[in-house]
C-alpha positions in Angstrom: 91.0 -66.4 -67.0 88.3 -69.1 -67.1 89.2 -70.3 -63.5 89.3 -67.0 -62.7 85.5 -66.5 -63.7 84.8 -70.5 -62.3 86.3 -69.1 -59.0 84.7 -66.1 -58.7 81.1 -67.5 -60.1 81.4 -69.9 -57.1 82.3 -67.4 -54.8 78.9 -65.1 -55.5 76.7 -68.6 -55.5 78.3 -69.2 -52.2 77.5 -66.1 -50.5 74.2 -65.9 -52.4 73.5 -68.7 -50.4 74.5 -68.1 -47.4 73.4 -64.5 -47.0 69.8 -65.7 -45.1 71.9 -67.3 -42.2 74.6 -64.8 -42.3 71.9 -61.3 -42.2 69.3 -63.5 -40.0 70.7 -63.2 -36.9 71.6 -59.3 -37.3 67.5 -58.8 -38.4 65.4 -57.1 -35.4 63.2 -58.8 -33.2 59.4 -58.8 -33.9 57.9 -56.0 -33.0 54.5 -56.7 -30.6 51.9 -53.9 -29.9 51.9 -52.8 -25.9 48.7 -53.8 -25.8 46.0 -55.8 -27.2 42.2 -55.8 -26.7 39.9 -58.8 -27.3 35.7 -58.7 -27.0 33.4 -61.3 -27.1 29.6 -60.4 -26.7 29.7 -57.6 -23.7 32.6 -59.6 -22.4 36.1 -57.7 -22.6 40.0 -59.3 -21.9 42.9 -57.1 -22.2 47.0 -58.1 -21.8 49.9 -55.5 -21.9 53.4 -56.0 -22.6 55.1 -54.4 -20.5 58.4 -56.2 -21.1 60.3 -58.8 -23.8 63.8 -59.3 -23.4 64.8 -62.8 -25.4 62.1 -65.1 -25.5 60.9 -63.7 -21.5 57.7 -61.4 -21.4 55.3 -59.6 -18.4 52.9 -57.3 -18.3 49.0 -56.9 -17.1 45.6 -59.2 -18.0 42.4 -58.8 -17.4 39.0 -60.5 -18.1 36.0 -58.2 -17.6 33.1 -60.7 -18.2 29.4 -59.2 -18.5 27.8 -61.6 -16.0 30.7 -62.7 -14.3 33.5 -62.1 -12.3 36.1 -60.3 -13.5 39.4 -60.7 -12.7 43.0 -58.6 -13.2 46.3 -59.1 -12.5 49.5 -59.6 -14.0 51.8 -62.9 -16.3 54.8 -63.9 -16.5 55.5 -66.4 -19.8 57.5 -67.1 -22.8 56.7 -65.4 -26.7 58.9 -67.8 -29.1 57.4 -68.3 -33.1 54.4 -67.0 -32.2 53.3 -68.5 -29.3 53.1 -66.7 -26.0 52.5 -68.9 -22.9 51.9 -67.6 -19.4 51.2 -68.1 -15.9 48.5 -65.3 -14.8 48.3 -64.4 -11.2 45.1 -62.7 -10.7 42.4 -61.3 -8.6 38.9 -62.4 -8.3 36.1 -62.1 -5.6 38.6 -61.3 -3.3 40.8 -64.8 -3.9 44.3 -64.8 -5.2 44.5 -67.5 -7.7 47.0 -68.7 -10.5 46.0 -69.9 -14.8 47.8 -70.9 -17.2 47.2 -69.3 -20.6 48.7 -69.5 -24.6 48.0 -67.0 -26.6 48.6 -68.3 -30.6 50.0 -64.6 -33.2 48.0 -64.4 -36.5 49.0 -61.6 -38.3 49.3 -58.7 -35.6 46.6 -60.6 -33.4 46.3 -62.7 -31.0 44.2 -65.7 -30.5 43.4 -67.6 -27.1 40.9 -67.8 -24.4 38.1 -67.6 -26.7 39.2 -64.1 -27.7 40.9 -62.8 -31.1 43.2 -60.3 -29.5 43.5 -57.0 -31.7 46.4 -54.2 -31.4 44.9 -51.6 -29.2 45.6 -47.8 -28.2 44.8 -48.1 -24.6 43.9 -50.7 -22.2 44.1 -49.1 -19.2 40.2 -48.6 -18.7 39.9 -52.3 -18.4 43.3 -53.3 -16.2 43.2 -52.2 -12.2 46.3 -51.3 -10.9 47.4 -51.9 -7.0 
């Protein structure tokens, strides 16, 4: 009876244990708003996600500066442990250009470019599509 309880005690600290590894992988993905919305004076940058599948993510950016020029387009990038990094392919005076960008999660924001990136209902106003 007393290895019977030994046994069985062992057992329970076993799983106990080993329940975080076993349940982690079956836990859902984070969940990431479809788009977020930073402002800094009069200036205004927007990203949509428009797709995550594994660690892969895309959508839309834009910068609308107040005394500058703006520029739109669209990223390609990674999102692992917080960190999203992306190549942006944009639009601006007329000029096709590429940037590379990292965009650091705090809480449900975001936080790069100068910007703190909050969830947003709509950024549609602020990204041109072609």
């Amino acid at each position: 009876m007393k290895k019977t309880l030994v046994f069985l005690g062992t057992l329970v600290l076993v799983f106990a244990l080993a329940s975080p590894v076993i349940f982690k992988s079956h836990t859902s993905q984070e969940v990431l708003a479809k788009c977020y919305h930073g402002i800094v004076g009069d200036s205004n940058s927007v990203f949509t996600i428009d797709s995550k599948q594994g660690n892969q993510i895309e959508g839309s950016m834009a910068f609308a500066f107040a005394q500058k020029d703006s520029s739109y387009g669209t990223y390609k990038g990674t999102y692992e442990n917080g960190l999203m990094k992306v190549s942006y392919k944009f639009w601006s005076e007329g000029v096709e250009s590429v940037g590379n960008y990292e965009f650091t999660k705090v809480g449900e924001n975001f936080k790069g470019s100068g910007y703190i990136y909050l969830p947003a209902k709509d950024c549609q106003k602020f990204i041109k599509k072609n």
